[in-house]
C-alpha positions in Angstrom: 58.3 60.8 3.3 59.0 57.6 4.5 56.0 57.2 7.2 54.0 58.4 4.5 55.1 55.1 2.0 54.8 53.4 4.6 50.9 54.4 5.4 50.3 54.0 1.4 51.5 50.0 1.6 49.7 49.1 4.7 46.5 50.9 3.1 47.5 49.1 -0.3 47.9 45.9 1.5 44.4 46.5 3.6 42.7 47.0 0.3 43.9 43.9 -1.5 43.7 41.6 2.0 40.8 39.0 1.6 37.5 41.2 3.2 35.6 39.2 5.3 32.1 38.3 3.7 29.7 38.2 6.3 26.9 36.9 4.2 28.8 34.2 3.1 29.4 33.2 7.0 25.2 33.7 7.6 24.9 31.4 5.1 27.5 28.9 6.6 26.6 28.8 9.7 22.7 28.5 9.0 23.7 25.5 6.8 25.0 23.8 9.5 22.8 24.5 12.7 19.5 23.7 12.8 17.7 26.8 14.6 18.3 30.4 14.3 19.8 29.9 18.4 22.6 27.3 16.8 23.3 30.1 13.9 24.1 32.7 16.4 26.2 30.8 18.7 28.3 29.8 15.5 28.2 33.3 14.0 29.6 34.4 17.7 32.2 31.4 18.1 33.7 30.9 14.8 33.9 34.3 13.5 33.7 36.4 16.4 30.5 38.4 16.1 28.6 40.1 18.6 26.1 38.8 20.3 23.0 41.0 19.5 24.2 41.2 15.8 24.6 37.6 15.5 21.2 37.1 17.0 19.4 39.8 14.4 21.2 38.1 11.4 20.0 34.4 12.6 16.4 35.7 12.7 16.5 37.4 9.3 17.8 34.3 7.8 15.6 32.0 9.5 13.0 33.8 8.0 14.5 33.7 4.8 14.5 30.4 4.8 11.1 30.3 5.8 9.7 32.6 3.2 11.8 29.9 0.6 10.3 27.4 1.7 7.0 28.2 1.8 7.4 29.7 -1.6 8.5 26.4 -3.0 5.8 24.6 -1.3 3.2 26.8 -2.3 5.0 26.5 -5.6 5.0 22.9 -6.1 1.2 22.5 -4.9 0.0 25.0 -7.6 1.1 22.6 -10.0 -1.4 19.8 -9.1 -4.1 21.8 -8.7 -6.7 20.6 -10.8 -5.4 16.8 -9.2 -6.2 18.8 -5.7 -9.4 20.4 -6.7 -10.5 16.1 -8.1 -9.4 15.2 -4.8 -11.5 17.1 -2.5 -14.8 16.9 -4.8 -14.3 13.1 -4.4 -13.0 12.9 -0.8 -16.3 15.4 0.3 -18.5 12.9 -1.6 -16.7 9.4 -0.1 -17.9 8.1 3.5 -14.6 8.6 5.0 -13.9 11.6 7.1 -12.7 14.0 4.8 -9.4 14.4 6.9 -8.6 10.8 6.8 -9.4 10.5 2.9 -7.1 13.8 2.0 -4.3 12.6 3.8 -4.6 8.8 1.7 -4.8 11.1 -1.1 -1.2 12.1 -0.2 -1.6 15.4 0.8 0.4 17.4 3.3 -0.9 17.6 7.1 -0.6 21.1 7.1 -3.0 21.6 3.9 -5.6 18.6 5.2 -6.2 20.7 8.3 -6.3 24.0 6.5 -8.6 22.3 4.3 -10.6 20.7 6.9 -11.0 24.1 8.5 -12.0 25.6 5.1 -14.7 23.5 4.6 -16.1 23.2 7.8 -16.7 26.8 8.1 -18.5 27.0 5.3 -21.1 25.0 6.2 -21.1 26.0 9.6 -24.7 26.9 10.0 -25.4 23.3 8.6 -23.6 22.2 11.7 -25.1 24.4 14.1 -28.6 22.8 13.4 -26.9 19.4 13.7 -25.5 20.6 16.9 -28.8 21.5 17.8 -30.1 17.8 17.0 -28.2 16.4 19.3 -28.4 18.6 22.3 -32.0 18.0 22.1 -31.7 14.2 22.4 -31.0 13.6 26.4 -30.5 9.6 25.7 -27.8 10.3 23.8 -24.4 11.3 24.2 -23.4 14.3 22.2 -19.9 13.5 21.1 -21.7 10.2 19.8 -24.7 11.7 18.0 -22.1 14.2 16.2 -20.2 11.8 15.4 -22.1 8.9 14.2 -25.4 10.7 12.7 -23.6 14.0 11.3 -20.1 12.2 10.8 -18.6 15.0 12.6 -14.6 14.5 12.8 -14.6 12.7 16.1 -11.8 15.5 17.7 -14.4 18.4 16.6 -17.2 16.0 18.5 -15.2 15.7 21.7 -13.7 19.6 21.6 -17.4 20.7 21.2 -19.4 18.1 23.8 -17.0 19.1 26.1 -17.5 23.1 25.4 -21.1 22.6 25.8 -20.6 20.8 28.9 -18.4 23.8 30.4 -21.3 26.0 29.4 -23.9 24.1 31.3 -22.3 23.7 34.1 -21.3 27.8 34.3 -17.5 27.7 33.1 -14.8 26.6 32.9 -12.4 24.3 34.0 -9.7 25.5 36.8 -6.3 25.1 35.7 -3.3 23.6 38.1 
């Protein structure tokens, strides 16, 4: 009678002990590293969990974090849409490369080039005759017609002389 007591108040006492809350340590330890690599080596050294499950729980709440972020970015740019939609009707009519004039406008790096991308493949057979254009002027370097006749972005002028380069010449470059 007495082992069994005994079992009750150690089962009693097991119950009512504080029970370790491991989302609250996720949450702690991604709070304070930077990387999902510095959440698992604090989830494995202050609280003692194993390795692989420390490493599984960083990456889900790395991408947790992720998702929130991108959710409140996404969020916060809906808002100023009809500012955004002003902006690029005015920044495709201005001289200005349309990168340069987006990112005065104060928008975010990642949405300039997404928007730069957006654009330019829309009017991609319009470039492909400007391409043409100045492939077919030999006095003139093509970088330099693309960019000063067709106000090509000068990057996309460079990346592209040089790809038509490779392809004249029969391929591509060796790599050391």
């Amino acid at each position: 009678m007495l082992k069994l007591v005994a079992l009750a108040a150690v089962a009693l006492l097991g119950a009512c002990g504080k029970k370790r809350d491991q989302r609250a340590e996720i949450v702690e330890c991604s709070n304070i590293s930077l990387d999902a690599k510095g959440t698992t080596q604090c989830l494995v050294g202050l609280y003692h969990w194993k390795i692989a499950e420390a490493q599984k729980a960083a990456t889900d709440r790395a991408r947790e974090l992720d998702s929130l972020k991108t959710w409140r970015e996404d969020s916060v740019w809906a808002r100023g849409a009809a500012k955004h939609k002003s902006d690029l009707q005015a920044c495709r009519r201005g001289e200005e490369a349309l990168n340069n004039c987006l990112l005065v406008a104060g928008w975010p790096v990642g949405r300039v080039n997404a928007t730069a991308d957006s654009v330019w493949r829309a009017e991609l057979p319009k470039h492909r005759r400007e391409l043409q254009t100045c492939m077919s002027k030999r006095d003139v370097n093509l970088s330099s017609c693309l960019t000063l006749y067709y106000k090509w972005d000068s990057d996309r002028a460079l990346a592209t002389a040089d790809s038509v380069t490779r392809a004249r010449l029969g391929g591509t470059p060796q790599r050391r």
